[in-house]
Backbone bond lengths (Angstrom), bond angles and torsions (degrees), N, CA, C in turn:
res aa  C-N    CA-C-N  psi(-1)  N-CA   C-N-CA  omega(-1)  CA-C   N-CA-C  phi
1 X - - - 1.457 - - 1.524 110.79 -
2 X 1.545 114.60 -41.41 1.530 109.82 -177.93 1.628 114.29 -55.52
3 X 1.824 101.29 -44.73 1.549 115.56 -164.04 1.669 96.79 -52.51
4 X 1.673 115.99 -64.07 1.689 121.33 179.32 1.456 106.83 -43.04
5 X 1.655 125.33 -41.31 1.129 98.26 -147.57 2.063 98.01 -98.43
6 X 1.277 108.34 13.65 1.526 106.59 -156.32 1.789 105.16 -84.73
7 X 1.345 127.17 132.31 1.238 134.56 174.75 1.047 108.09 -56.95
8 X 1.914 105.28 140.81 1.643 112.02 -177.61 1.579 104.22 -122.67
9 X 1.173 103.20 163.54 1.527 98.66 170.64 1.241 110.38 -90.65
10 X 1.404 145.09 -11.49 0.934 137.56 171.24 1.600 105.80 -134.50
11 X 1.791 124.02 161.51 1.292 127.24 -167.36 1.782 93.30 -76.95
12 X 1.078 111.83 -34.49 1.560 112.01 -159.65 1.983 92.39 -67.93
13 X 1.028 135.64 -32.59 1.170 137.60 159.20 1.685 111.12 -18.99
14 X 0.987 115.07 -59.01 1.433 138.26 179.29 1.427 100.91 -29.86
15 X 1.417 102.76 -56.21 1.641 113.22 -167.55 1.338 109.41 -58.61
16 X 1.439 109.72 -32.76 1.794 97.90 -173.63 1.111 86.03 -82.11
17 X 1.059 166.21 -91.73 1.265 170.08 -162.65 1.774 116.28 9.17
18 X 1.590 100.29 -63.30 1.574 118.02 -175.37 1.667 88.46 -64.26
19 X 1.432 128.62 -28.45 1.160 109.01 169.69 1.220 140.18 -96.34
20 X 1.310 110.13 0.73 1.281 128.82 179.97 1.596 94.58 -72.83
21 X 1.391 108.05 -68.99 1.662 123.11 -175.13 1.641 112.32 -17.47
22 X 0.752 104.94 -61.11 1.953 119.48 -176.70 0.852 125.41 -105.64
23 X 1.758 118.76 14.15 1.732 137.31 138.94 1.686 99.42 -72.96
24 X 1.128 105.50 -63.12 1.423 99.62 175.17 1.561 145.79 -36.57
25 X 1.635 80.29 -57.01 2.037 100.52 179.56 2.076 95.30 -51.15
26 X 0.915 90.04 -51.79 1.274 105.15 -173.27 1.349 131.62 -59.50
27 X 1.671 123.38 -40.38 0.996 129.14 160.16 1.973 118.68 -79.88
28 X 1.046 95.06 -34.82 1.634 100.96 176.28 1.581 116.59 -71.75
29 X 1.426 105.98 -41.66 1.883 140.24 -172.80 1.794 87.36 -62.62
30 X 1.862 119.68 -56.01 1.190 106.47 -168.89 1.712 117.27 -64.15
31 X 1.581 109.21 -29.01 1.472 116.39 -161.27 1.738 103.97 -66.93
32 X 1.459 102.50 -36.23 1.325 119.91 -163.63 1.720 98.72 -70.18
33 X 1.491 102.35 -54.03 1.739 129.12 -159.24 2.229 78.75 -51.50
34 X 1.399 110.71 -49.64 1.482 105.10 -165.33 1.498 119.08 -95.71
35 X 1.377 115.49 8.85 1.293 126.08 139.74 1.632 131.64 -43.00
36 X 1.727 95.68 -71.09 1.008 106.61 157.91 1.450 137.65 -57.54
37 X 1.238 113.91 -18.68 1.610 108.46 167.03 1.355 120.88 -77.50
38 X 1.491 118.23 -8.77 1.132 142.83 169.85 1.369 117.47 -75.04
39 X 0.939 109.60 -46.74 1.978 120.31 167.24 1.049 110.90 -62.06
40 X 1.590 103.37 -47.10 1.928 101.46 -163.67 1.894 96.50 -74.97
41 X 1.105 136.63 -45.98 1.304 135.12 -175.23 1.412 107.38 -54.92
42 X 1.876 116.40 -56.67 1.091 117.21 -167.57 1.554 101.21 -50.22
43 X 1.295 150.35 -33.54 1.611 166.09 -139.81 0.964 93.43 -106.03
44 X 1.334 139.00 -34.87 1.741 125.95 -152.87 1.496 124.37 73.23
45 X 1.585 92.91 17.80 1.488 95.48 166.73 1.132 135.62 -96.98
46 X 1.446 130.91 6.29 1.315 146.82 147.67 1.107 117.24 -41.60
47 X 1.416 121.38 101.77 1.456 137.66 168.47 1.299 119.53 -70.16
48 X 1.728 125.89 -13.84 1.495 144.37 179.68 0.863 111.80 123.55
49 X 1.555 143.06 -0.52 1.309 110.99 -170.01 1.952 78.43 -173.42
50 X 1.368 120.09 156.04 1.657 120.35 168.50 1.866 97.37 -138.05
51 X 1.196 136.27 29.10 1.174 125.89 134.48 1.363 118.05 -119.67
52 X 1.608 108.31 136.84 1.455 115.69 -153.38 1.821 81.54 -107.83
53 X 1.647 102.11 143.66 1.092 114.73 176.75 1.519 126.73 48.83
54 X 1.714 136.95 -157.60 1.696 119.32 -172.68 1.358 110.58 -71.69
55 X 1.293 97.45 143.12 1.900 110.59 174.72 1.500 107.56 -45.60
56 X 0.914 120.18 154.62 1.590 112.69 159.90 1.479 100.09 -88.86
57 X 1.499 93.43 175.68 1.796 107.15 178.70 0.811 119.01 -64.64
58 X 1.220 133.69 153.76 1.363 142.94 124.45 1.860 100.74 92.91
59 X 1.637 114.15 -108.76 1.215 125.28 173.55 1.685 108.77 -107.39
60 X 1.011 99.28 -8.09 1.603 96.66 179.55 1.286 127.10 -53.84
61 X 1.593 105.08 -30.27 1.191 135.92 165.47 1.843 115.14 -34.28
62 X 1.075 98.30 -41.41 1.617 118.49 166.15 1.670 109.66 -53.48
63 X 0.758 106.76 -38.44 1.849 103.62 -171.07 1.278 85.96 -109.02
64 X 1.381 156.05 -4.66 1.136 146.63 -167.67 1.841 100.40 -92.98
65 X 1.514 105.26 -43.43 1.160 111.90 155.89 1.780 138.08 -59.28
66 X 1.164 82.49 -28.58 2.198 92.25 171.89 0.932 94.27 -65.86
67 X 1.595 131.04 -76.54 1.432 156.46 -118.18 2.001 78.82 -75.17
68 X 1.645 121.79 -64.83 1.065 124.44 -157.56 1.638 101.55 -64.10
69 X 1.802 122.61 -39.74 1.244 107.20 177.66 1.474 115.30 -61.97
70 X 1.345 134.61 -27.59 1.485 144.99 -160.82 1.842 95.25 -59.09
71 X 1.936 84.79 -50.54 1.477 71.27 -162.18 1.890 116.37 -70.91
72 X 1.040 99.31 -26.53 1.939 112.44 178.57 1.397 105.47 -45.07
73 X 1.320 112.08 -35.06 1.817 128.70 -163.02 1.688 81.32 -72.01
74 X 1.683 92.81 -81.46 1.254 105.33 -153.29 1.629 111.35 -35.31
75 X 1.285 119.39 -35.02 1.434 130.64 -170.57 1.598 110.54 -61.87
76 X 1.577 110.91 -38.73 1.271 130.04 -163.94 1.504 121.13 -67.05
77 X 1.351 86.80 -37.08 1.837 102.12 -144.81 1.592 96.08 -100.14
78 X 1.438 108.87 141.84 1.145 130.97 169.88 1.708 114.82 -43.28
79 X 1.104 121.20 157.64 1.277 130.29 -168.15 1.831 107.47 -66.95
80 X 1.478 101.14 -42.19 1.095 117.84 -177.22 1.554 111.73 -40.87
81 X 1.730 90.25 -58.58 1.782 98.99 178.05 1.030 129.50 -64.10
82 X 1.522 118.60 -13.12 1.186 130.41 141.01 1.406 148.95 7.42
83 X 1.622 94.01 -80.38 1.380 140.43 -174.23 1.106 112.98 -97.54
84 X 1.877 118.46 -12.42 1.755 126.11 163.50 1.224 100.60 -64.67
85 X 1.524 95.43 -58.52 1.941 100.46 -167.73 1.499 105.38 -43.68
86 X 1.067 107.29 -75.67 1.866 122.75 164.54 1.558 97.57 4.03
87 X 1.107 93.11 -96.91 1.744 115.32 -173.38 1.915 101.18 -29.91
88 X 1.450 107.96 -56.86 1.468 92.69 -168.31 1.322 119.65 -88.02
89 X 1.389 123.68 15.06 1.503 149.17 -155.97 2.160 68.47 -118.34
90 X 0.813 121.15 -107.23 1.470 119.94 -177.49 1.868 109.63 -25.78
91 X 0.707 112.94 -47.06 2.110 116.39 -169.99 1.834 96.69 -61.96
92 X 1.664 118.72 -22.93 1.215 104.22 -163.98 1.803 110.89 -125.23
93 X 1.476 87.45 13.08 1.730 110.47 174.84 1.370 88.47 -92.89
94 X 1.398 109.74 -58.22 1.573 101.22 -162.19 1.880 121.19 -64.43
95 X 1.393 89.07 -24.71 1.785 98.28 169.52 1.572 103.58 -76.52
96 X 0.970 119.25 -20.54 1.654 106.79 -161.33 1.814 91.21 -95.07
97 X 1.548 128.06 -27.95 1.306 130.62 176.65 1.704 125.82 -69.54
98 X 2.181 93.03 -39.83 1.171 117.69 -174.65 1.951 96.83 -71.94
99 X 0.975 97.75 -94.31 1.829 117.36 167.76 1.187 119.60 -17.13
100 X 1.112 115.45 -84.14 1.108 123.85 -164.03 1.799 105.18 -90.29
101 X 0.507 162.70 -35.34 1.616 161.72 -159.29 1.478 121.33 -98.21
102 X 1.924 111.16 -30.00 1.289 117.18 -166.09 1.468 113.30 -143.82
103 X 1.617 102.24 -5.13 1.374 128.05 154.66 1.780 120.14 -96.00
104 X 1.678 116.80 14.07 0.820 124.36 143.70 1.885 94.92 80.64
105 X 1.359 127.53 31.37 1.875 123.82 -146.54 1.749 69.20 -80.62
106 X 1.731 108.79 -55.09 1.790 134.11 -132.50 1.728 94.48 -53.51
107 X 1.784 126.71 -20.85 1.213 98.62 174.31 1.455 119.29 -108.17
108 X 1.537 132.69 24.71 1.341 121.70 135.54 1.650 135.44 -99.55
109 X 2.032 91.65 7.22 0.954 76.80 -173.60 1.798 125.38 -81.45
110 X 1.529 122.52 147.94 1.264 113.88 176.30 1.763 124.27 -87.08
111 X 1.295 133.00 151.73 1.468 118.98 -179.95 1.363 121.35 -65.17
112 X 1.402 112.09 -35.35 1.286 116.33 178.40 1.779 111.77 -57.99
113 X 1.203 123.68 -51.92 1.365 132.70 -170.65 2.191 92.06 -63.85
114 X 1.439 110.16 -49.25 1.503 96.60 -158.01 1.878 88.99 -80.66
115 X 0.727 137.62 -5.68 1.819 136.39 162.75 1.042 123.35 -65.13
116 X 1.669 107.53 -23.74 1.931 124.98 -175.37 1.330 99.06 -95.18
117 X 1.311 113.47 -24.15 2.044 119.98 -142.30 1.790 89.57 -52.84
118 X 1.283 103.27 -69.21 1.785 127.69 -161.90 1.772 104.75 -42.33
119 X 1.377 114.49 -31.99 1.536 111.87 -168.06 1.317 113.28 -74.95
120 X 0.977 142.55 12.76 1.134 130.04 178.27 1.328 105.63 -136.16
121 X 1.372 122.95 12.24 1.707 138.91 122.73 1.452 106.39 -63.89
122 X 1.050 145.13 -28.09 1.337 148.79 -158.97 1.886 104.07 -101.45
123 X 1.131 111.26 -19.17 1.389 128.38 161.14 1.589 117.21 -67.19
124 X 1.198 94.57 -57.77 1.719 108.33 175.45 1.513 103.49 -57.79
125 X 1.168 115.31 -52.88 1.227 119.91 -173.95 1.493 110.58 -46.94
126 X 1.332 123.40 -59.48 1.786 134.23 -177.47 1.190 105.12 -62.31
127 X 1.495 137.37 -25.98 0.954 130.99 -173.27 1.321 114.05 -95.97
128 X 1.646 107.91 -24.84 1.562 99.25 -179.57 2.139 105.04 -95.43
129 X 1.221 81.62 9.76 1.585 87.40 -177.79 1.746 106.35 -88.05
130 X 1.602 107.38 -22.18 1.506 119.32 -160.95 1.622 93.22 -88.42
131 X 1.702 110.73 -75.38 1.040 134.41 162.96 1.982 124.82 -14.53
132 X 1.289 83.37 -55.05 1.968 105.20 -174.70 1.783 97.78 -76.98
133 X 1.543 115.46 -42.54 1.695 117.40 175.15 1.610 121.81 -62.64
134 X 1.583 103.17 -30.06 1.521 105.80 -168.66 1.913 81.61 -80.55
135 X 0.927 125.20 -59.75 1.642 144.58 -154.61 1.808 97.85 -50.95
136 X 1.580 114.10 -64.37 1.174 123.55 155.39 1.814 127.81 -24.75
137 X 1.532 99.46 -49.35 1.247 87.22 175.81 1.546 135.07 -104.57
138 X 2.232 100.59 9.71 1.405 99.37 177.28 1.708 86.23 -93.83
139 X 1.007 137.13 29.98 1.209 115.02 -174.77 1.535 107.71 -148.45
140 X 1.568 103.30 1.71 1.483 125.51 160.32 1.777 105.51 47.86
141 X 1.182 111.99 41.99 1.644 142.27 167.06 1.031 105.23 -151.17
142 X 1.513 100.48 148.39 1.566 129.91 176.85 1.681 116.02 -69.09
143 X 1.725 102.14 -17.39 1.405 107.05 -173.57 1.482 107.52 -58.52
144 X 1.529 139.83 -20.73 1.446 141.46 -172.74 1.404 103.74 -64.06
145 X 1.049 123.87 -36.80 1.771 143.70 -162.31 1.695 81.17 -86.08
146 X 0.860 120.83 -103.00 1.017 137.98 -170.12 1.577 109.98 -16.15
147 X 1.743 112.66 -58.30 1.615 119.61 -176.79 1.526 106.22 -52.54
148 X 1.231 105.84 -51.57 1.465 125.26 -167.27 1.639 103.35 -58.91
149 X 1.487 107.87 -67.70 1.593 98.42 -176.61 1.808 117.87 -53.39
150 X 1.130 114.31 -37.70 1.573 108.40 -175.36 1.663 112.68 -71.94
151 X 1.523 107.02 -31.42 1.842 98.41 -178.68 1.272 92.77 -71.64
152 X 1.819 131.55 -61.88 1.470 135.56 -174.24 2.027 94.45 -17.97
153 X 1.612 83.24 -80.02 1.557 85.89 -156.56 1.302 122.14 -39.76
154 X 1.663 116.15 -49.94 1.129 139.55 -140.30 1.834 86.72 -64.81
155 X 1.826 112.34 -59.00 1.131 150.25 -166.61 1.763 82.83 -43.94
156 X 1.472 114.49 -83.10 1.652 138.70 -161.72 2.020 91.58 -41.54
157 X 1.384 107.05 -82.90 1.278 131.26 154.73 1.169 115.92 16.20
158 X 1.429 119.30 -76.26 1.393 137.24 178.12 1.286 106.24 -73.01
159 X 1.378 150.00 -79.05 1.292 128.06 150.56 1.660 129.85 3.03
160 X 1.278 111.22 -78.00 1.344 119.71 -161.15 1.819 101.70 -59.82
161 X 1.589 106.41 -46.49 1.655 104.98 163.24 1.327 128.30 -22.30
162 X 1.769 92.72 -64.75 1.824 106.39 -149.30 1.743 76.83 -71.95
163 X 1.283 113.53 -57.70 1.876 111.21 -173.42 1.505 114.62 -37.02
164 X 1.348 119.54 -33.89 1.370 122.15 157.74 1.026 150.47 -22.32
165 X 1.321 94.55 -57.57 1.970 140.46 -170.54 1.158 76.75 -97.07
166 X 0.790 135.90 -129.89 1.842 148.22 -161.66 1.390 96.03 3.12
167 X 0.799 115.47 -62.01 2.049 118.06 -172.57 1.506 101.99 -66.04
168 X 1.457 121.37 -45.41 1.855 107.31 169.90 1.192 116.08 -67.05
169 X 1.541 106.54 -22.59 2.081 101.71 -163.07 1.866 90.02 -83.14
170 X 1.276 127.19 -18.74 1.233 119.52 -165.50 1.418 105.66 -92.46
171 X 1.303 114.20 -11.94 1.708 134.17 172.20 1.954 118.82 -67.01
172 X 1.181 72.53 -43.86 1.893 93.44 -173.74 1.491 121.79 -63.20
């Protein structure tokens, strides 16, 4: 949403853009899509296989894989977790509406910088995936995975935000 909605100096800008969009879903969609196959195995929730029916083409295959872990999750998880997702599916609408949209972020922001932004969430992620697996299994509960990813994030999270803001408010 940031990449579509970000001011260009020129219209032809646009064009990289529509391609940026679905370089992205795709390259970010795959890292994430194989995260999760990583969770679901580490758990014993691997049924054999996490693409249901023909591959898609090419790289699509990448989101074909998210889309299929989303749903395994979604199927899995308690109601409770539910209503987490919820919450942070809402916590990052309202920053992206508040911030960026009506706090004026969308006209310095550049594509290259919001294409990089997510990876170093994607850091946290491997690490709390490594970290949370070793932890998980001296303690033969899932709670290690679990402890680990929410301080990681929460910890990373809060940082990478306020660093956010600071980098748009210094833009403006």
């Amino acid at each position: 949403m940031k990449i579509a909605t970000a001011k260009t100096e020129h219209p032809s800008e646009h064009i990289g853009n529509l391609f940026a969009i679905p370089f992205f879903a795709m390259h970010y969609g795959g890292f994430m899509g194989g995260h999760g196959v990583f969770v679901l195995a580490m758990f014993g929730k691997d049924k054999g296989g996490f693409i249901e029916g023909e591959a898609w083409p090419c790289f699509l295959v990448f989101i074909q894989l998210l889309i299929d872990v989303i749903k395994q999750i979604y199927l899995m998880i308690p109601i409770e977790m539910k209503f987490a997702i919820l919450a942070l599916f809402a916590s990052h609408g309202v920053s992206f509406v508040y911030n960026y949209l009506l706090k004026g972020e969308f006209a310095t922001a550049k594509r290259k910088d919001l294409m990089g932004s997510p990876y170093p969430r994607m850091v946290v992620m491997h690490i709390a995936i490594i970290l949370g697996g070793i932890f998980s299994a001296m303690m033969g509960s899932p709670v290690g995975i679990l402890l680990a990813l929410v301080i990681l994030k929460t910890v990373f999270d809060i940082k990478l935000h306020l660093k956010e803001r600071r980098k748009a408010k210094s833009r403006v």
